[in-house]
mmCIF file of the N, C-alpha and C atoms, coordinates in Angstrom:
data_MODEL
# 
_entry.id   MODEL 
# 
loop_
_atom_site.group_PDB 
_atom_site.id 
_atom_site.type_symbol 
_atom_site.label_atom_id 
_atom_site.label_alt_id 
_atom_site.label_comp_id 
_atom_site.label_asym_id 
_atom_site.label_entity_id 
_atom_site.label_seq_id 
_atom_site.pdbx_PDB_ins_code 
_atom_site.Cartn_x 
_atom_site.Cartn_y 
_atom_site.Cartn_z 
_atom_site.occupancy 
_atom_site.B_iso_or_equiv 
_atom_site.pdbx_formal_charge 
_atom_site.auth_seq_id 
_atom_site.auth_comp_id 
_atom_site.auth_asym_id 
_atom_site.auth_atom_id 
_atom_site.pdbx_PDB_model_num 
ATOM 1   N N  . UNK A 1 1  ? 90.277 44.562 -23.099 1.00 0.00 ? 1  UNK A N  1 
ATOM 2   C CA . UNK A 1 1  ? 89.864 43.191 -23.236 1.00 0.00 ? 1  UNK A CA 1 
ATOM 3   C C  . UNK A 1 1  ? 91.069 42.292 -22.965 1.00 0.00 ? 1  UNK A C  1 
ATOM 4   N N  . UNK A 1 2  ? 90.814 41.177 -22.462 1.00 0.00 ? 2  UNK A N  1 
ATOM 5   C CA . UNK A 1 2  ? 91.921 40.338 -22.106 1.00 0.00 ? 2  UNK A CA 1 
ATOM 6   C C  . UNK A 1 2  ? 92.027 39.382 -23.519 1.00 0.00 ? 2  UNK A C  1 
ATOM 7   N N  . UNK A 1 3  ? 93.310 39.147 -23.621 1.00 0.00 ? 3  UNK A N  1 
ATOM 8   C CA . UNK A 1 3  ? 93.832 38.578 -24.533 1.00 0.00 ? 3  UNK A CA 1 
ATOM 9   C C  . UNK A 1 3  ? 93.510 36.917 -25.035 1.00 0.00 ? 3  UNK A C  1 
ATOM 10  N N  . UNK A 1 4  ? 92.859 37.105 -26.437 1.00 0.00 ? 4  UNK A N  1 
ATOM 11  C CA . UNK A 1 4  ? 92.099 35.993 -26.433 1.00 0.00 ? 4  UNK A CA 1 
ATOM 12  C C  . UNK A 1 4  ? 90.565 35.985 -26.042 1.00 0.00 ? 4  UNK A C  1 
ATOM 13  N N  . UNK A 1 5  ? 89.877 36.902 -25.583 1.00 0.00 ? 5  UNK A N  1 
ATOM 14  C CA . UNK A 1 5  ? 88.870 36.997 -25.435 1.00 0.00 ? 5  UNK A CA 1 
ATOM 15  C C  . UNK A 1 5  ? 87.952 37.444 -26.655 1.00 0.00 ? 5  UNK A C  1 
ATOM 16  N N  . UNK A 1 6  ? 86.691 37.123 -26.633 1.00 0.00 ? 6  UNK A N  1 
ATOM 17  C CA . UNK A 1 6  ? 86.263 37.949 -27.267 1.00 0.00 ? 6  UNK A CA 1 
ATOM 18  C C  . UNK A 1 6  ? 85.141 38.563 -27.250 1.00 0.00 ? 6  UNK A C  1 
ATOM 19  N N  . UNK A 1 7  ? 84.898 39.913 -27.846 1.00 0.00 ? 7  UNK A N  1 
ATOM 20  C CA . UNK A 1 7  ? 83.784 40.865 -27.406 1.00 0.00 ? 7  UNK A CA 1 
ATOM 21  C C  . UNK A 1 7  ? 82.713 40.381 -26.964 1.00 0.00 ? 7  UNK A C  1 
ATOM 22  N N  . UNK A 1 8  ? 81.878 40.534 -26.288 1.00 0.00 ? 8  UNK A N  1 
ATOM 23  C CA . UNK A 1 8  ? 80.573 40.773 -26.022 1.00 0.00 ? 8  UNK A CA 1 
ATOM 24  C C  . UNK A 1 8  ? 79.726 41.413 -26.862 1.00 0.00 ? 8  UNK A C  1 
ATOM 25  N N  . UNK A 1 9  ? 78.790 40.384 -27.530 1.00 0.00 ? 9  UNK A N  1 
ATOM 26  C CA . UNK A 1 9  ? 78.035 40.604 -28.496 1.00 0.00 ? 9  UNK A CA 1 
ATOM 27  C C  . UNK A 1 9  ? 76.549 40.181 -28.357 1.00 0.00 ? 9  UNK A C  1 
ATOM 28  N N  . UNK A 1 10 ? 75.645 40.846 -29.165 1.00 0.00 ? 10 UNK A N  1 
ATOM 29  C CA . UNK A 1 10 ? 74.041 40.347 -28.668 1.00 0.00 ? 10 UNK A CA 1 
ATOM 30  C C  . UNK A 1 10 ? 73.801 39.147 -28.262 1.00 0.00 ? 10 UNK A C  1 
ATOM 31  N N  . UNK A 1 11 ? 74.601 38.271 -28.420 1.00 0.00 ? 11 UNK A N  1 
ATOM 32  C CA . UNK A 1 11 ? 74.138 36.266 -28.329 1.00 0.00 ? 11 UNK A CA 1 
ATOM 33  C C  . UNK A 1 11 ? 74.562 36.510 -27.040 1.00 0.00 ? 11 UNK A C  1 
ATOM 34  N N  . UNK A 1 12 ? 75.877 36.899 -26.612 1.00 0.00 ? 12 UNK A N  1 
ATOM 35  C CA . UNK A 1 12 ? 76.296 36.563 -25.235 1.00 0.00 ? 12 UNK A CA 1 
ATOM 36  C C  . UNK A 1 12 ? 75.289 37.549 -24.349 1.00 0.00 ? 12 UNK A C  1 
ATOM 37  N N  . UNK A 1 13 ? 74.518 38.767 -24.763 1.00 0.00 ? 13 UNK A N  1 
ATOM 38  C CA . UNK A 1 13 ? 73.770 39.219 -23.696 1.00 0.00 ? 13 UNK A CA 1 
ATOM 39  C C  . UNK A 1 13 ? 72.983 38.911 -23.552 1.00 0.00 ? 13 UNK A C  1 
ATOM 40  N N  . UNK A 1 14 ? 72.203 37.992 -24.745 1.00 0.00 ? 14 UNK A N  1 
ATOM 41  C CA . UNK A 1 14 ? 70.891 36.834 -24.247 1.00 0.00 ? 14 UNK A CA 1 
ATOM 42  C C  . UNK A 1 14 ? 71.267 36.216 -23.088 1.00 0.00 ? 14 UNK A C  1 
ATOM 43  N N  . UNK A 1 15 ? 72.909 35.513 -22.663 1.00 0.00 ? 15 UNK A N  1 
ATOM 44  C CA . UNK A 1 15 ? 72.992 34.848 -22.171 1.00 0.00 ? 15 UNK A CA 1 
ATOM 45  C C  . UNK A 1 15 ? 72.751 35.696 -20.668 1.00 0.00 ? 15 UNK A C  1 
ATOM 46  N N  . UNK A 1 16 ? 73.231 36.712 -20.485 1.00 0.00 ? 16 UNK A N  1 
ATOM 47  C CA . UNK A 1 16 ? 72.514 37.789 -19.048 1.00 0.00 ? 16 UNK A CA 1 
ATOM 48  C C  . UNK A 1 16 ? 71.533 37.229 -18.764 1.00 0.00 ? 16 UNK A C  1 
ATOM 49  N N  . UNK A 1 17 ? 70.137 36.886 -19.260 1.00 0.00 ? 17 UNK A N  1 
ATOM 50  C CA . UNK A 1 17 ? 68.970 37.303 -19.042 1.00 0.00 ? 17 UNK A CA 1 
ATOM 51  C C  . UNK A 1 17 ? 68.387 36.648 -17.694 1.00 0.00 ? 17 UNK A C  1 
ATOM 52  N N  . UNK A 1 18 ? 69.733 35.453 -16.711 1.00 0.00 ? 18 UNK A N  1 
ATOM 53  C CA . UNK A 1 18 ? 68.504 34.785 -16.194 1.00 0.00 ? 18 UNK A CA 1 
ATOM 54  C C  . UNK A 1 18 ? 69.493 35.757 -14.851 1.00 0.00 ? 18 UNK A C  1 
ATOM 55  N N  . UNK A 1 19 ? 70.220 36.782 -15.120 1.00 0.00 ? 19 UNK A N  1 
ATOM 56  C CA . UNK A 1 19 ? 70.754 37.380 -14.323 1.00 0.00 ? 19 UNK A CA 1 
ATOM 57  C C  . UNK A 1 19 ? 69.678 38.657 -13.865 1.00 0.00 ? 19 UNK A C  1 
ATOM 58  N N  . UNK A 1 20 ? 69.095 38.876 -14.870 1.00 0.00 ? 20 UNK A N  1 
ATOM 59  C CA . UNK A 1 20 ? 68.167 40.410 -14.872 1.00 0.00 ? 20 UNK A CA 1 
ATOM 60  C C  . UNK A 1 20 ? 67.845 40.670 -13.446 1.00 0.00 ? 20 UNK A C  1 
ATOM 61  N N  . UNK A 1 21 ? 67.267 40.329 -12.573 1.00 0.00 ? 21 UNK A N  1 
ATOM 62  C CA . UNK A 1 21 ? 66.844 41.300 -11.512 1.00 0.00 ? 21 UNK A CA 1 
ATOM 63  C C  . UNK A 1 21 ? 68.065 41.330 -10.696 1.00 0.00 ? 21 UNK A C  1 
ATOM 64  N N  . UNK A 1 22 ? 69.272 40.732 -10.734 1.00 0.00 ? 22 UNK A N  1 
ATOM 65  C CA . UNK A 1 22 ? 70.165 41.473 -10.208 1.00 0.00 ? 22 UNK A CA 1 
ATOM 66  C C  . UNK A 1 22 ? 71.509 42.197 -10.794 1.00 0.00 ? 22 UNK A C  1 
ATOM 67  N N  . UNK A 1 23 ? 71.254 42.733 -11.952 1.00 0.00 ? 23 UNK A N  1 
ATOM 68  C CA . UNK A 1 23 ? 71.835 43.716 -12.568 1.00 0.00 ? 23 UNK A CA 1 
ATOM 69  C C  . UNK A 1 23 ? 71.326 44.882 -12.266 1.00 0.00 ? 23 UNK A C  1 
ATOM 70  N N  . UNK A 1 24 ? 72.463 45.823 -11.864 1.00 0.00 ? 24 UNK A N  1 
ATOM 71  C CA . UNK A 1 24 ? 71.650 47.097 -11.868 1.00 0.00 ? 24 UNK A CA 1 
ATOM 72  C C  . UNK A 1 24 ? 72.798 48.201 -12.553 1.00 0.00 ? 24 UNK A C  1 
ATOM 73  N N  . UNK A 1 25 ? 73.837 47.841 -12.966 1.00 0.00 ? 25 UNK A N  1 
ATOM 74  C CA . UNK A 1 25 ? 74.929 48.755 -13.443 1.00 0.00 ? 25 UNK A CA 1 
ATOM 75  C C  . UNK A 1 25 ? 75.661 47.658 -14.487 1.00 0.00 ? 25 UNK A C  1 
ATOM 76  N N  . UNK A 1 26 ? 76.127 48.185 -15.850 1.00 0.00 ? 26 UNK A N  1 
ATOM 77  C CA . UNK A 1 26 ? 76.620 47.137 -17.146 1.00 0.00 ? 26 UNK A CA 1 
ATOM 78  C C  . UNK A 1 26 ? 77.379 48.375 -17.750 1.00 0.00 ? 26 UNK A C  1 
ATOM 79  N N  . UNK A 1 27 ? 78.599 47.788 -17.667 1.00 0.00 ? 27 UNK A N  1 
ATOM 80  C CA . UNK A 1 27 ? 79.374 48.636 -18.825 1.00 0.00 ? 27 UNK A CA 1 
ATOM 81  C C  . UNK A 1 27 ? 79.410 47.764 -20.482 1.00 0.00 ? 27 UNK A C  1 
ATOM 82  N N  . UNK A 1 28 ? 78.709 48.392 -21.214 1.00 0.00 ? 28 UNK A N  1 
ATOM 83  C CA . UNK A 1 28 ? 78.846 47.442 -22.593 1.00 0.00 ? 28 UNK A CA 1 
ATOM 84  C C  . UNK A 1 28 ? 79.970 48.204 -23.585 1.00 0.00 ? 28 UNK A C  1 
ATOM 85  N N  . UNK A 1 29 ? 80.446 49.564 -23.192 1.00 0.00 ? 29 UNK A N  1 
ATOM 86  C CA . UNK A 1 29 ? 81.673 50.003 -23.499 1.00 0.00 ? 29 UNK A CA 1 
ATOM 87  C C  . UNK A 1 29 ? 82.217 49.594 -24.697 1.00 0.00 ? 29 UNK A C  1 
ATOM 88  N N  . UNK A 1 30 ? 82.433 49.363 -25.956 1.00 0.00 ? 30 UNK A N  1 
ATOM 89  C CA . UNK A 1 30 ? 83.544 48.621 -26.879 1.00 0.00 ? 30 UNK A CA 1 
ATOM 90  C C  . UNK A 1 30 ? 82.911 47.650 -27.432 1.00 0.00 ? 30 UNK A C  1 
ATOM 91  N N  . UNK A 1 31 ? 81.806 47.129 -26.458 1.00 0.00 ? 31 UNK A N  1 
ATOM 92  C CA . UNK A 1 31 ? 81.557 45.693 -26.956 1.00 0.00 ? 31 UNK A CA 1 
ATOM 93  C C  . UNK A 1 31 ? 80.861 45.917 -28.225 1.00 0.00 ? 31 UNK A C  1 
ATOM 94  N N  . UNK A 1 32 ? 80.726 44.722 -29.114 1.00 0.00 ? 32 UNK A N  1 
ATOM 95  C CA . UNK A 1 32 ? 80.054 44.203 -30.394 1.00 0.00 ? 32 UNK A CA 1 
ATOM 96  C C  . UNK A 1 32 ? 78.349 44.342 -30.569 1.00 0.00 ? 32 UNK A C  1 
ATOM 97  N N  . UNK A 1 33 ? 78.409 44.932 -29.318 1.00 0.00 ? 33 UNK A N  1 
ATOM 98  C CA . UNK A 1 33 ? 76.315 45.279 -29.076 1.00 0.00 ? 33 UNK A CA 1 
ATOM 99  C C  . UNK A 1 33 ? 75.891 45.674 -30.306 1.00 0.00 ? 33 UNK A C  1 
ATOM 100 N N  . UNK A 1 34 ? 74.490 45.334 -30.634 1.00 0.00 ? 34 UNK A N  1 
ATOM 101 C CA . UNK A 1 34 ? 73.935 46.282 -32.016 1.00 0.00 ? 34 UNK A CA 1 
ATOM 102 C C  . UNK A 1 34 ? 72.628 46.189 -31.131 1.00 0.00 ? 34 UNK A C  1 
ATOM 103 N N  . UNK A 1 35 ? 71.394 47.160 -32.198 1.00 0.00 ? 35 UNK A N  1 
ATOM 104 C CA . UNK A 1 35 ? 70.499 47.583 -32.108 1.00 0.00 ? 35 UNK A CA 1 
ATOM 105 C C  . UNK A 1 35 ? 69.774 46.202 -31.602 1.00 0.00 ? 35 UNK A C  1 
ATOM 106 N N  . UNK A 1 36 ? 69.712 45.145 -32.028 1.00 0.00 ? 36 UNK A N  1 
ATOM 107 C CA . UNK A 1 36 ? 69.265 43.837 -31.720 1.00 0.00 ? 36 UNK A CA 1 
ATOM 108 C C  . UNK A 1 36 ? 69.353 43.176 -30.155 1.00 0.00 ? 36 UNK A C  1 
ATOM 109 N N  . UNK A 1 37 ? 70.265 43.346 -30.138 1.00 0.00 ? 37 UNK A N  1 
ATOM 110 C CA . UNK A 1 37 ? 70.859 43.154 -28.344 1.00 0.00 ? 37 UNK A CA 1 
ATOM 111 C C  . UNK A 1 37 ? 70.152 44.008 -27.678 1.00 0.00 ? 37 UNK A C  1 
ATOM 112 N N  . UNK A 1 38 ? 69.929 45.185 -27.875 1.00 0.00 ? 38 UNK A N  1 
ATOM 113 C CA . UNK A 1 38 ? 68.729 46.003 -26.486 1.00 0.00 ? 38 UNK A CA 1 
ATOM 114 C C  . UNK A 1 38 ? 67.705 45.381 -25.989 1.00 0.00 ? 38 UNK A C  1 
ATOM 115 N N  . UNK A 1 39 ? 67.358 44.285 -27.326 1.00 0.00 ? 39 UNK A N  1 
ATOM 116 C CA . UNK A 1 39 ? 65.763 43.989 -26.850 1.00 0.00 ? 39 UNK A CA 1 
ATOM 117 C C  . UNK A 1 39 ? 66.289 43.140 -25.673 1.00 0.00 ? 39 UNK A C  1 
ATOM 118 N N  . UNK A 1 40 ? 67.380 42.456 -25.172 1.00 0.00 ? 40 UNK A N  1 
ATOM 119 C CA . UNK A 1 40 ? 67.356 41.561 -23.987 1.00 0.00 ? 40 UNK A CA 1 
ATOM 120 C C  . UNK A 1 40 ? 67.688 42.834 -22.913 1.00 0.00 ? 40 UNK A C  1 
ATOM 121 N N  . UNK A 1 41 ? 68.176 43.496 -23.065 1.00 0.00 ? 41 UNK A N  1 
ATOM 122 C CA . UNK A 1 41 ? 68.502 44.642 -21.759 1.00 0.00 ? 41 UNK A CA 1 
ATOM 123 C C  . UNK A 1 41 ? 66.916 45.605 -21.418 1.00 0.00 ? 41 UNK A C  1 
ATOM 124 N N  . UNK A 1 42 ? 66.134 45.363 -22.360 1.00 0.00 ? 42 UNK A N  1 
ATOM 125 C CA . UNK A 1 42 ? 64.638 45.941 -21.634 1.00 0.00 ? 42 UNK A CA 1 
ATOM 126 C C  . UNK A 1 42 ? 63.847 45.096 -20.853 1.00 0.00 ? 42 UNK A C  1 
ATOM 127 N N  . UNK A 1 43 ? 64.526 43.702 -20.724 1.00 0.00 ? 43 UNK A N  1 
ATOM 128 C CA . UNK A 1 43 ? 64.231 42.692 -19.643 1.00 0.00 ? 43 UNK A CA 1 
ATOM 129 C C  . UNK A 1 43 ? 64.764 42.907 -18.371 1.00 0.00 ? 43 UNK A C  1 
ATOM 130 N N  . UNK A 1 44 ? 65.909 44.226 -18.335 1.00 0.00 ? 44 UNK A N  1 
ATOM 131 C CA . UNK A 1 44 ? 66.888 43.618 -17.394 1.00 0.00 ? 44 UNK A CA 1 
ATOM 132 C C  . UNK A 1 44 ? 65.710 45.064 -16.304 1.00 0.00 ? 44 UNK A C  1 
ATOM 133 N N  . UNK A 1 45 ? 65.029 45.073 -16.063 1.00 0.00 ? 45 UNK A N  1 
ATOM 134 C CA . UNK A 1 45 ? 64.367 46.240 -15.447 1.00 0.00 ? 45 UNK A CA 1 
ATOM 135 C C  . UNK A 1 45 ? 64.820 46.904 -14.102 1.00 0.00 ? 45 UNK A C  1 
ATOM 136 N N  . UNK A 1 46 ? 65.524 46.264 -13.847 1.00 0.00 ? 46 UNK A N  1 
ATOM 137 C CA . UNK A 1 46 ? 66.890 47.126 -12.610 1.00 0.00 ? 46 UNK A CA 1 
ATOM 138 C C  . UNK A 1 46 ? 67.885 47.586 -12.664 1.00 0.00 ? 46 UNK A C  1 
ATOM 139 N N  . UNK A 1 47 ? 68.231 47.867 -14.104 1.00 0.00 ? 47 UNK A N  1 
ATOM 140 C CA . UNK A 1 47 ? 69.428 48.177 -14.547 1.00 0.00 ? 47 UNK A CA 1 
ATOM 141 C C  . UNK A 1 47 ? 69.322 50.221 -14.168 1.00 0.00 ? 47 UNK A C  1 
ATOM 142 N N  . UNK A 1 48 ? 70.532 50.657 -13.753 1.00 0.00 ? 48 UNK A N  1 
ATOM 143 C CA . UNK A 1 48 ? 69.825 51.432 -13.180 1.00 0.00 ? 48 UNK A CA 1 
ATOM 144 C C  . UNK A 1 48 ? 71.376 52.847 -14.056 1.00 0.00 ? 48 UNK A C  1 
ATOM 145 N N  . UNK A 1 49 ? 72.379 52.296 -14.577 1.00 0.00 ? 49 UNK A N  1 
ATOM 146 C CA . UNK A 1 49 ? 73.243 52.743 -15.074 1.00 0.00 ? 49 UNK A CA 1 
ATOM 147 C C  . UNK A 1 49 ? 73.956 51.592 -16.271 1.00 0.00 ? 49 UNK A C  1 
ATOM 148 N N  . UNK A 1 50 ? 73.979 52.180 -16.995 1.00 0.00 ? 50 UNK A N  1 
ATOM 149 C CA . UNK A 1 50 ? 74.477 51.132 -18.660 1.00 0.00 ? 50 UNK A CA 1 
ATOM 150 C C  . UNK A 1 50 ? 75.204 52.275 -19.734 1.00 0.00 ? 50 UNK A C  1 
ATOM 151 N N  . UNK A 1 51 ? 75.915 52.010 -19.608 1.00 0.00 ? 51 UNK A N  1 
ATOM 152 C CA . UNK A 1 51 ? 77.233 52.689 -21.097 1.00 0.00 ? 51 UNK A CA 1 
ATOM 153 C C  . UNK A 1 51 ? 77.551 51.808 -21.971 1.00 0.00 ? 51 UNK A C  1 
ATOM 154 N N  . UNK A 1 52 ? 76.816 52.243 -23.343 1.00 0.00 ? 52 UNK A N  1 
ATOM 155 C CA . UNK A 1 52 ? 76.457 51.624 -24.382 1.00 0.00 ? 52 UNK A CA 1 
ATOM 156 C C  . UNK A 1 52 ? 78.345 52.669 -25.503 1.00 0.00 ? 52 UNK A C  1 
ATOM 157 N N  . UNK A 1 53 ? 78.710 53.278 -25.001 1.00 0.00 ? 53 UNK A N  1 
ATOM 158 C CA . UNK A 1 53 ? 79.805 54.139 -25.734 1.00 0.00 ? 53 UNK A CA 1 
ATOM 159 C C  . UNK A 1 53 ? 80.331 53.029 -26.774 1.00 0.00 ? 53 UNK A C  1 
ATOM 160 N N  . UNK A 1 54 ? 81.293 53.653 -27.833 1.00 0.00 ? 54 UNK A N  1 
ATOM 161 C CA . UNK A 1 54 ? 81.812 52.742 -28.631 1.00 0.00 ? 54 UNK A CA 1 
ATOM 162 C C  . UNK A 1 54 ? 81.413 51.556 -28.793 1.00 0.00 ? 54 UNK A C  1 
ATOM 163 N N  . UNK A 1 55 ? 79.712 51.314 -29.299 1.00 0.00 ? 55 UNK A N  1 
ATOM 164 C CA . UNK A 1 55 ? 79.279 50.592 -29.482 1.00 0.00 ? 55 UNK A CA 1 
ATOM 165 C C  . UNK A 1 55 ? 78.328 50.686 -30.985 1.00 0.00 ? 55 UNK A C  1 
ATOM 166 N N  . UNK A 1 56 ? 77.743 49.726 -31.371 1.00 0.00 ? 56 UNK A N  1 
ATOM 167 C CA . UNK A 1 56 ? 77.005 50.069 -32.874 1.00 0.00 ? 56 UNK A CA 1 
ATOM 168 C C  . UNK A 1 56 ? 75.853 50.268 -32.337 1.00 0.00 ? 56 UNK A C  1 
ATOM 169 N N  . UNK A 1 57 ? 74.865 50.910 -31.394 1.00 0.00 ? 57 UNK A N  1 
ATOM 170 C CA . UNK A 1 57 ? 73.580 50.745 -31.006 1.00 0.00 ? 57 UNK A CA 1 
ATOM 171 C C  . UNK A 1 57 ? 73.630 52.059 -31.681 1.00 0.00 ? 57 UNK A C  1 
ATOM 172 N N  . UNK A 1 58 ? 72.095 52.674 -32.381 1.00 0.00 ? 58 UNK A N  1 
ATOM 173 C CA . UNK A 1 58 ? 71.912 53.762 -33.064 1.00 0.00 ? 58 UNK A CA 1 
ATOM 174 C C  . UNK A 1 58 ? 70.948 54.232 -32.222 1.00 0.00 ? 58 UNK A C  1 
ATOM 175 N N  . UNK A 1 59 ? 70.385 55.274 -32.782 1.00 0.00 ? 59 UNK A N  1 
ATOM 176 C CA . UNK A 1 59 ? 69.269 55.998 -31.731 1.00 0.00 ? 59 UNK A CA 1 
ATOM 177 C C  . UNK A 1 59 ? 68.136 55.247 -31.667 1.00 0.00 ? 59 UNK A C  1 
ATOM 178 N N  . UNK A 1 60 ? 67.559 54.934 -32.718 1.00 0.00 ? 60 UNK A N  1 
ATOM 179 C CA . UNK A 1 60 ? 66.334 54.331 -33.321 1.00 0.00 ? 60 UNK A CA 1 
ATOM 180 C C  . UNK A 1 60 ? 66.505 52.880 -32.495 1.00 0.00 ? 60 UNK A C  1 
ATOM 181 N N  . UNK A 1 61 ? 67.806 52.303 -32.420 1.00 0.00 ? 61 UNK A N  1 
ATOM 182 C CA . UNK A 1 61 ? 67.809 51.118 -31.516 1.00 0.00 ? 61 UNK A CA 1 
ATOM 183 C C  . UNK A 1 61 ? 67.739 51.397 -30.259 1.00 0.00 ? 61 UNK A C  1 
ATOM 184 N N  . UNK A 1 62 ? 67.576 52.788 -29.333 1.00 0.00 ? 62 UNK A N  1 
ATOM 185 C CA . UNK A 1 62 ? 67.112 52.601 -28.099 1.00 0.00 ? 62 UNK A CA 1 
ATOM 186 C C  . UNK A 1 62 ? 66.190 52.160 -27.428 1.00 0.00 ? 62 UNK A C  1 
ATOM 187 N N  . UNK A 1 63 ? 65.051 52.476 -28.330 1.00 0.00 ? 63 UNK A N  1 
ATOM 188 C CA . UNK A 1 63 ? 63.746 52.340 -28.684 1.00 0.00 ? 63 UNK A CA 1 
ATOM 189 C C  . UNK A 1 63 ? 63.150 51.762 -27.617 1.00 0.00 ? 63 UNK A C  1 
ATOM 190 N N  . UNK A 1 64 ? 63.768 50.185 -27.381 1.00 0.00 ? 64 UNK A N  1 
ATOM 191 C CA . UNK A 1 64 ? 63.216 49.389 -26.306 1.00 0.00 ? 64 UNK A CA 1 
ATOM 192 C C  . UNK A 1 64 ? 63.502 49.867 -24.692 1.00 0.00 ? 64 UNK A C  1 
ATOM 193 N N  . UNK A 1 65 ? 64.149 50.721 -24.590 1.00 0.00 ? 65 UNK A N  1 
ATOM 194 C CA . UNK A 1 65 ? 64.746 50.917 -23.122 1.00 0.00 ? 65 UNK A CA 1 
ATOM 195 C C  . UNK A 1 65 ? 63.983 52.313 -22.778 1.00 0.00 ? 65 UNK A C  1 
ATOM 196 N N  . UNK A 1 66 ? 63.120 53.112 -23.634 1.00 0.00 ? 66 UNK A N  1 
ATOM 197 C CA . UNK A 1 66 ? 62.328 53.912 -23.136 1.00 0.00 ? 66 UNK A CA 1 
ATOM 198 C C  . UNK A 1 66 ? 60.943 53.736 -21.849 1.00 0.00 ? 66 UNK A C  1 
ATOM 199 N N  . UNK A 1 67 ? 60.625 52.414 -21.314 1.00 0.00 ? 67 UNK A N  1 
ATOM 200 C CA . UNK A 1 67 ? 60.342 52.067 -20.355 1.00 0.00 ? 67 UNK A CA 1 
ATOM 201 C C  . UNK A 1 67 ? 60.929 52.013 -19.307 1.00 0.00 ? 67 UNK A C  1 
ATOM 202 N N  . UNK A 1 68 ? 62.043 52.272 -19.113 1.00 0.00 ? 68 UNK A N  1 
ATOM 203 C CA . UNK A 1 68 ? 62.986 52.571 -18.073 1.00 0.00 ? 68 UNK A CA 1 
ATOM 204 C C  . UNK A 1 68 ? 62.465 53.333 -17.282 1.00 0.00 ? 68 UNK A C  1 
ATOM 205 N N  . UNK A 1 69 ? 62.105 54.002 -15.921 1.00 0.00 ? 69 UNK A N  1 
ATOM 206 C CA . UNK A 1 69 ? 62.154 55.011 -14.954 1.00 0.00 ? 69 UNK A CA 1 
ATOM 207 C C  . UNK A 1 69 ? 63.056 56.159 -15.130 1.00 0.00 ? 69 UNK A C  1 
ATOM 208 N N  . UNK A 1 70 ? 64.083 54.502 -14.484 1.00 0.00 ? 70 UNK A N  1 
ATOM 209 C CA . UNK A 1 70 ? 65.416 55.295 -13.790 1.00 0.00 ? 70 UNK A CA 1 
ATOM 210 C C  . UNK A 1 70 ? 66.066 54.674 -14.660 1.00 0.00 ? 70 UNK A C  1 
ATOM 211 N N  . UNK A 1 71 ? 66.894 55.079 -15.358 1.00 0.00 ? 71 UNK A N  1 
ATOM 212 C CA . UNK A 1 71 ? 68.439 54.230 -16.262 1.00 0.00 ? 71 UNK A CA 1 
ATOM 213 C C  . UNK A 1 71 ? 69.065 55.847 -16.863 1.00 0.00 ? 71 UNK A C  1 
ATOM 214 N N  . UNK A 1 72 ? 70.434 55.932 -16.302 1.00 0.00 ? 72 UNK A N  1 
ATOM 215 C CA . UNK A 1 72 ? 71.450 56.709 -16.346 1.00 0.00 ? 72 UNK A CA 1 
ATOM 216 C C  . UNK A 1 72 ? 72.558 56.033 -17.825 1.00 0.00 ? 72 UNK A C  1 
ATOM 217 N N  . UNK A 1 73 ? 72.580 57.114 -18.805 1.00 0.00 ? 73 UNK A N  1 
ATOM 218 C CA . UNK A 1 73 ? 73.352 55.982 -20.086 1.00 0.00 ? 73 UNK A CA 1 
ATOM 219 C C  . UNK A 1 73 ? 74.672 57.154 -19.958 1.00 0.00 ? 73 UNK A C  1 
# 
């Protein structure tokens, strides 16, 4: 992370959403994500690779992204 920045957290991935059909790869890596924040990434329906690692998302919070096709985690 660059200095002074700060994480990426569910509010800022609402802010993605008017990006969705041209996302197709998101590293969320480290970031501040929780179970709450998925529900905007099951909008993103082209997302086609996403690494959620060192993040607070639990299993039970995948929940929403099981409509996926294709998504590589």
């Amino acid at each position: 992370m660059l200095p002074g920045a700060r994480p990426l957290g569910d509010a800022e991935l609402a802010k993605l959403l008017p990006l969705k059909s041209n996302l197709v790869r998101l590293n969320l890596g480290g970031s501040a994500i929780t179970d709450t924040g998925l529900v905007h990434l099951a909008q993103m329906k082209n997302l086609e690779r996403l690494d959620l690692s060192r993040t607070a998302v639990s299993d039970a919070g995948m929940a929403p992204l099981v409509t996926f096709l294709v998504l590589i985690l």
